[in-house]
N, C-alpha and C positions, 0 to 999 in steps of 0.2 A: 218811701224815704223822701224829704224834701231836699229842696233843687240848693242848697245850700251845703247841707251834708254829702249828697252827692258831687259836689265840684271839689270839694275839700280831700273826698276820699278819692275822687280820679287825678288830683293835684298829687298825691302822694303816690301816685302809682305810677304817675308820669316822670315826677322825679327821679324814680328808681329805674327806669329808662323806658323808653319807647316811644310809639307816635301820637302823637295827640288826639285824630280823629277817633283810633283805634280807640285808646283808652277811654274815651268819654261814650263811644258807640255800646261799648262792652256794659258798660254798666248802666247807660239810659236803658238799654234791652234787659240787662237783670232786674232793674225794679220800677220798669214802667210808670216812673212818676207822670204825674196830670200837667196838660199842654206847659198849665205856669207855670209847674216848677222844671219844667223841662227847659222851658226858655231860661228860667233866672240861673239853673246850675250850668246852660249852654254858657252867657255870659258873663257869668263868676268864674268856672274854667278858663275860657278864653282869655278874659279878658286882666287876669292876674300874670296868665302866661306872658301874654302880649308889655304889662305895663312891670314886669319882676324886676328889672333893672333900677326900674326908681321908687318903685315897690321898699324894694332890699335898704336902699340907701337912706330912706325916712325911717328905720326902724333902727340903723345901726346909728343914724341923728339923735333919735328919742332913747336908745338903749344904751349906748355907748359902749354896744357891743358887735365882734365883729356876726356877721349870722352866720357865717361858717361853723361859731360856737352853739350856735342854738339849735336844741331838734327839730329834725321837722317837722313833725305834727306840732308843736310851738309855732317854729316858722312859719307852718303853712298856715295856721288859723290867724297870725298876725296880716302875714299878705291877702288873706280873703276879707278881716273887718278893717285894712286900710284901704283896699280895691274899694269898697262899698262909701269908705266915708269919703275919698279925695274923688273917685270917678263916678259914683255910681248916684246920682243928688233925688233920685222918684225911690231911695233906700232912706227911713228914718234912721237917722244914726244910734236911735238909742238899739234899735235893733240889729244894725250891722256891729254894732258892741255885744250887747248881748248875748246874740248868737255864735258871736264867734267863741267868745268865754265858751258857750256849753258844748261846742266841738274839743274846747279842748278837757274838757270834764269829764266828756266819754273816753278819752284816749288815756294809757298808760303815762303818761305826764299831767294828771288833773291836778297835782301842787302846781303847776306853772299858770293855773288861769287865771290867779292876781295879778302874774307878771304880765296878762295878756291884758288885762283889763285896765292897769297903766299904763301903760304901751298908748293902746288907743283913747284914752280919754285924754292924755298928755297931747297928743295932735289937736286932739276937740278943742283941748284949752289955749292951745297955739293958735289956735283962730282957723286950722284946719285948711294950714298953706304948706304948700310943697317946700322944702328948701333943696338947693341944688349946690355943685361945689365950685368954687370960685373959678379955676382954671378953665378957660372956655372949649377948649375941647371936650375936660372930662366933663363940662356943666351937657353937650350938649348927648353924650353919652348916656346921662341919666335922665336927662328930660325927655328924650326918645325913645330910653332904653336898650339900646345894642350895643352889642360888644365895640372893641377899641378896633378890632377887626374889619367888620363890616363898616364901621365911621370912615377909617382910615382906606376901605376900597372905592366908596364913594366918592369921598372927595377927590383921592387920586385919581379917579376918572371923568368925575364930571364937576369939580370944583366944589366948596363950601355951598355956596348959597342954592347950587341943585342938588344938593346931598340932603338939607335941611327938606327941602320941597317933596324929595320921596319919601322922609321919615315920618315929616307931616301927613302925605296921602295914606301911608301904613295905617295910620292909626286911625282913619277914616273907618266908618263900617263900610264893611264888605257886602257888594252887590251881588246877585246870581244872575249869569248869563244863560238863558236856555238856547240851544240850535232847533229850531223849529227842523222835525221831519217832513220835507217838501214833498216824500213819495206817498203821506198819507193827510197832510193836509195843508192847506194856508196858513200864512203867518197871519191875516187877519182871522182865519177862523178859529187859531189855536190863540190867540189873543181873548179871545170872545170867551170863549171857553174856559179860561183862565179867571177871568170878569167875572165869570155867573158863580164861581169859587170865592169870587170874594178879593181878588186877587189885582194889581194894579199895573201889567204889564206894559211896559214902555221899547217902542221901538228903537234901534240904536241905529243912530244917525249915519254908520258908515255899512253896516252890513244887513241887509235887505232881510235874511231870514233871522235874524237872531234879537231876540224879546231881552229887555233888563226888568228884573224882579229887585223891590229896594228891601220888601221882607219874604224871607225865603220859606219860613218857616210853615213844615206841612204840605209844600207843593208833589214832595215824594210819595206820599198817602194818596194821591189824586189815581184813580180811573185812568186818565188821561194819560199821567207817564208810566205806569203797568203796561200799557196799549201802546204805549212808542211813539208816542205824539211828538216826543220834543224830552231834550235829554241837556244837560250842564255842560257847556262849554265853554272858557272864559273868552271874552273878544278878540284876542291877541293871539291866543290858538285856533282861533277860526281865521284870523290875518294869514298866519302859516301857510293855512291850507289853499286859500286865498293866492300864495305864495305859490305853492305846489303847482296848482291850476291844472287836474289830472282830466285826462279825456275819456268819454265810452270808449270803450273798449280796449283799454291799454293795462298794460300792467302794473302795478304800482307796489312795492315793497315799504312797509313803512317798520323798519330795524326795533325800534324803543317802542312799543304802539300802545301799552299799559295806561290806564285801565278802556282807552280805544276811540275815544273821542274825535282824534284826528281821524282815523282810518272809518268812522263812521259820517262826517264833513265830507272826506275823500270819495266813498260809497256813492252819497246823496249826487257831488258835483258830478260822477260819473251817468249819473240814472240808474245805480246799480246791474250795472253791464259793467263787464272787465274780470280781472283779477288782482283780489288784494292780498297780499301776505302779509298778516301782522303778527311779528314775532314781541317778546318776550324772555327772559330769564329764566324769571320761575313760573313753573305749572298752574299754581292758585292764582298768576294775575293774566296767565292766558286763559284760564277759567273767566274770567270780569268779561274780556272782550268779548267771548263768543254768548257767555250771556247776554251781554249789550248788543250785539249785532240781533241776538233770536228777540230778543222786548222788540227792535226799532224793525226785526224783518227785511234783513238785510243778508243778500245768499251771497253777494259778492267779495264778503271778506272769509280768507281762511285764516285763525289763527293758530301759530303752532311756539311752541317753547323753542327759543333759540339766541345764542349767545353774538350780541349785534358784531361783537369783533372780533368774530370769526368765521370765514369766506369758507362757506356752503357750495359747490362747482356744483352741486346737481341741481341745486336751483333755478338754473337760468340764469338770462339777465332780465331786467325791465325796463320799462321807459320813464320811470319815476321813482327816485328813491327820495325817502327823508328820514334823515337824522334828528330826532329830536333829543339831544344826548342828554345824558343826567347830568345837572350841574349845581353850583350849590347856593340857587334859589332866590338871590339877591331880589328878583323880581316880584319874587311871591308873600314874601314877608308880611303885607296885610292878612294873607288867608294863615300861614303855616308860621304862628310869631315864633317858633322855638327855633327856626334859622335864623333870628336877631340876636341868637347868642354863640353863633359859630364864632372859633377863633382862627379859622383860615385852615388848621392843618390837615383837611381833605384836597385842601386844592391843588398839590401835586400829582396827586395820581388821577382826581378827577380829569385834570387837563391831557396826561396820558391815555385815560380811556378815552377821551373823546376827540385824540387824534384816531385814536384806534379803530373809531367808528367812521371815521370820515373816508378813511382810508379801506375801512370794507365795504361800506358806500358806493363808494368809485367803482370799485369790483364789478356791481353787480350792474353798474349803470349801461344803457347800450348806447352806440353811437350817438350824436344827437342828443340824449337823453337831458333828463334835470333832475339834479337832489340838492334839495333843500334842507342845509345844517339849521338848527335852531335852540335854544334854552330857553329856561325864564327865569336868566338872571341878566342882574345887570351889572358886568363884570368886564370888564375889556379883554381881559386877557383868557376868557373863556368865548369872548364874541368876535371881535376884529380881530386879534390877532391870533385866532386860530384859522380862521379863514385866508389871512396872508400866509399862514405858515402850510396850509395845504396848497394855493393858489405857486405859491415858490418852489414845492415838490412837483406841482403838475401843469405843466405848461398845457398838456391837451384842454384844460378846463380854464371858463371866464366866466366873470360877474353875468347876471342876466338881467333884463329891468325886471322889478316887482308888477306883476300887474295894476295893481292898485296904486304903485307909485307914479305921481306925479310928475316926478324931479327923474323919471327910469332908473333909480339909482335899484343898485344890485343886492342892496343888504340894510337892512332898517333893524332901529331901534325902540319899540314901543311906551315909554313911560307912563307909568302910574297916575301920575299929577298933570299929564297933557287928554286925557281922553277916557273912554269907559273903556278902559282894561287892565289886565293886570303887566308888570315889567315884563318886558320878552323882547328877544333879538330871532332875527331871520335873516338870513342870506340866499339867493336863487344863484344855481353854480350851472351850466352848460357844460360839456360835452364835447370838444370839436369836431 
């Protein structure tokens, strides 16, 4: 099957609900398309998801209909040969026309491929410019794409013109960070190694083990990551841990630890000496870690299935907890575009749960101790002012400086458009 058919038919499987990776993983493994068309339907997915917002709004310009009204396999083959002709310029247009008609020729709505085929030659004859709506919020809603939600949390927190500046970096391509395994080789050597692949790894200027790759694709096929050499961590979760700053031989609980990333950073900084508990939820993503711990050969972590906001007494205590609570993502929005369409109504309870965790956190903490709350979003009221509202509950506990900070300040915020990472907050909390 080619990599355009394929994006068209995970487009329609995504809209009927679910997660994006899933959906596109599911079906590149059913029909093993070839590298290019693997790349072009990675792409075309993505990158229809990412631009739907103003996607939607040039078709209901050209159609003068709302798309609410339109099916979706209509819809969806409109927003795949609009994606190709407004974003997509190494796409001949007659082809991104084209093809998109005969997607919808194979679908139970094959009378609507005329309608598809005016549609997009009506923009070719537009001169195949975007148009956007006059009022300057909603203009800036559709030229970025997200909801009125995510616009309006933005700005309330960090003003227009840094709200503009994350939605810009969103739409950047996405970089992959790998964490070099220090127990089994050098970040020059696993550099090197990566080179002889073909590969163009770039050191990141603040964190000593961890390599940026600008194209990712194929580095999971390598020998090398089978063998545990070096595994995906984004920058700003390696900052966390950074944050954490865990010792040989302490113990370190890390509550939310799905799919293990941090608790394998945590592993490494230990020398794999200590004990780590990485819980989880559910069973199939405690399954992830402890696979990920046996690839990278790490005996230091145990993962077990367990609900973070609920205080375990047999546990123990440790000398290090983190919180990385679920939150709703603002930060991530380059890698996961389908949280550029939230309209806010998780975030009461998210906020609930993730006092919840803060507060079984403390639990487990021992005297002295540190746990480190963190998200990757970028939300106030899931980042400072959850840490004031535990900080006013617990007088035992204070800010701590970040290692890595500068300024000693107790809790940072990582931006997208300031450095190679992705959005994330961190807070280092003490103990007294």
């Amino acid at each position: 099957m080619k990599g355009r058919e394929i994006a068209y038919r995970g487009l329609l499987r995504f809209y009927e609900g679910g997660y994006t990776n899933l959906t596109l993983n599911a079906l590149l493994s059913e029909y093993a398309p070839s590298a290019e068309d693997r790349r072009l339907a990675t792409r075309l997915f993505y990158g229809v998801i990412e631009r739907k917002r103003t996607l939607d709004y040039q078709i209901e310009s050209l159609s003068r209909r709302k798309v609410q009204k339109l099916d979706p396999p209509v819809l969806t083959a409109l927003e795949l040969g609009l994606y190709q002709l407004a974003f997509a310029a190494h796409i001949p247009p007659s082809a991104a026309v084209n093809e998109s008609v005969k997607l919808v020729k194979k679908s139970r709505f094959q009378s609507a491929s005329g309608f598809v085929n005016g549609i997009l030659r009506s923009f070719l004859r537009n001169g195949g410019k975007l148009v956007f709506p006059k009022d300057p919020k909603e203009r800036l809603e559709v030229e970025y794409s997200v909801s009125a939600w995510v616009l309006n949390s933005l700005i309330r927190d960090y003003g227009p013109d840094k709200a503009v500046l994350i939605l810009q970096s969103a739409l950047a391509p996405s970089k992959v960070f790998l964490r070099v395994n220090t127990l089994k080789i050098t970040p020059e050597d696993a550099a090197k190694r990566l080179e002889d692949h073909g590969f163009s790894p770039v050191p990141h200027p603040l964190l000593p083990n961890c390599l940026i790759l600008e194209d990712s694709g194929g580095f999971s096929d390598l020998a090398e990551f089978r063998e545990g050499l070096f595994y995906v961590q984004d920058a700003a979760s390696q900052f966390c841990v950074e944050g954490l700053d865990p010792k040989e031989g302490e113990t370190v609980f890390d509550l939310c630890a799905a799919p293990g990333s941090k608790s394998f950073t945590a592993a490494m900084k230990m020398k794999d000496v200590g004990n780590i508990l990485s819980f989880d939820l559910y069973p199939k993503r405690v399954e992830l870690i402890q696979k990920g711990a046996e690839r990278l050969s790490l005996h230091s972590i145990t993962a077990k299935a367990g609900d973070a906001c609920v205080f375990q007494k047999e546990l123990g205590t440790a000398n290090r907890v983190l919180c990385d609570v679920p939150c709703m993502g603002l930060g991530v929005i380059g890698r996961k575009p389908e949280i550029k369409y939230r309209d806010g109504c998780e975030e009461a309870a998210l906020l609930s749960t993730q006092r919840d965790i803060l507060e079984n956190g403390a639990e487990y903490l021992s005297s002295k101790g540190i746990l480190v709350y963190s998200t990757c979003s970028l939300n106030k009221r899931e980042n400072e002012e959850q840490v004031s509202w535990f900080l006013d509950r617990h007088p035992e506990f204070s800010l701590d400086p970040l290692p890595f900070s500068k300024e000693g300040e107790g809790m940072k915020t990582f931006f997208p458009d300031e450095g190679e990472n992705d959005g994330f907050f961190v807070a280092r909390l003490r103990k007294q």
